[in-house]
C-alpha positions as CSV (number, residue, x, y, z in Angstrom):
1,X,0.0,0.0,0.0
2,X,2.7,2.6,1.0
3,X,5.7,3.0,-0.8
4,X,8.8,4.3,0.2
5,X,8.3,7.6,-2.2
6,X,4.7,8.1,-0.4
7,X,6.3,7.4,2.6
8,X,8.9,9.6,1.8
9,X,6.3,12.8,0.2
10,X,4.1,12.4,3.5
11,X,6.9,12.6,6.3
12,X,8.7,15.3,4.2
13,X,5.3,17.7,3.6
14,X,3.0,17.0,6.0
15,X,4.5,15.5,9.5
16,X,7.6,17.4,9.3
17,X,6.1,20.7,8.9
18,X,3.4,19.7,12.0
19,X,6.4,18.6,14.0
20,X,7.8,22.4,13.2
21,X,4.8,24.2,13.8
22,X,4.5,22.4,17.1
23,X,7.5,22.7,18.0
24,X,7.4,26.8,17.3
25,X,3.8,27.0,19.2
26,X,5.3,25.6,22.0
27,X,9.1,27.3,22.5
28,X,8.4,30.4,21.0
29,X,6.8,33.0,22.5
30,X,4.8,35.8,20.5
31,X,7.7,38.4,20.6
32,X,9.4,36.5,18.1
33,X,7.0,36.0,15.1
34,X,9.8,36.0,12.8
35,X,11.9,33.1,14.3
36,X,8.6,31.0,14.5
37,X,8.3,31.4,11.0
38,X,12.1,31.1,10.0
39,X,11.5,27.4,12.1
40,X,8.0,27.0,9.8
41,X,9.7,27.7,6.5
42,X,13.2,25.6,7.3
43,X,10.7,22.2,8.3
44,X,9.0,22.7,5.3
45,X,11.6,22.6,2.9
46,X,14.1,20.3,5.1
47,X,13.7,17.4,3.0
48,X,13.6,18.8,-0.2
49,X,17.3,18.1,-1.3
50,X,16.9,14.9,-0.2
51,X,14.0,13.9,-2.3
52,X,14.9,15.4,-5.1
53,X,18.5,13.6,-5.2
54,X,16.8,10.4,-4.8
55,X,13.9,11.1,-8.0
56,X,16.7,11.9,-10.3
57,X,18.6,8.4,-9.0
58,X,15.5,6.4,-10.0
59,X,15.2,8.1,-13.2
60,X,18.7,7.2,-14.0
61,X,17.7,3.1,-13.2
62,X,20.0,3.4,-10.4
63,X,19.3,1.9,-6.5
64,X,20.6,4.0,-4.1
């Protein structure tokens, strides 16, 4: 049912990003609106190398 690219998208987009905004809801306090949303913007986009490294290896035939 779940592949390890699903796995991969849903962890990357959508758990890391909660785990960031948690994370920034819970140690940040309101005087600092711009470091909770530097934290936001750097779990959003933390896997995003990652992934795309690994799409251009299975393109390629490899197995990495």
């Amino acid at each position: 049912m779940w592949t390890t690219g699903t796995f991969a998208l849903v962890a990357n987009f959508v758990v890391v990003p909660a785990i960031a905004y948690g994370a920034s809801e819970l140690l940040i306090s309101d005087s600092h609106p711009g470091l909770r949303t530097g934290l936001i913007l750097v779990g959003c986009a933390a896997g995003a190398p990652f992934l795309a490294d690994r799409r251009g290896s299975l393109d390629k035939g490899g197995s990495r």
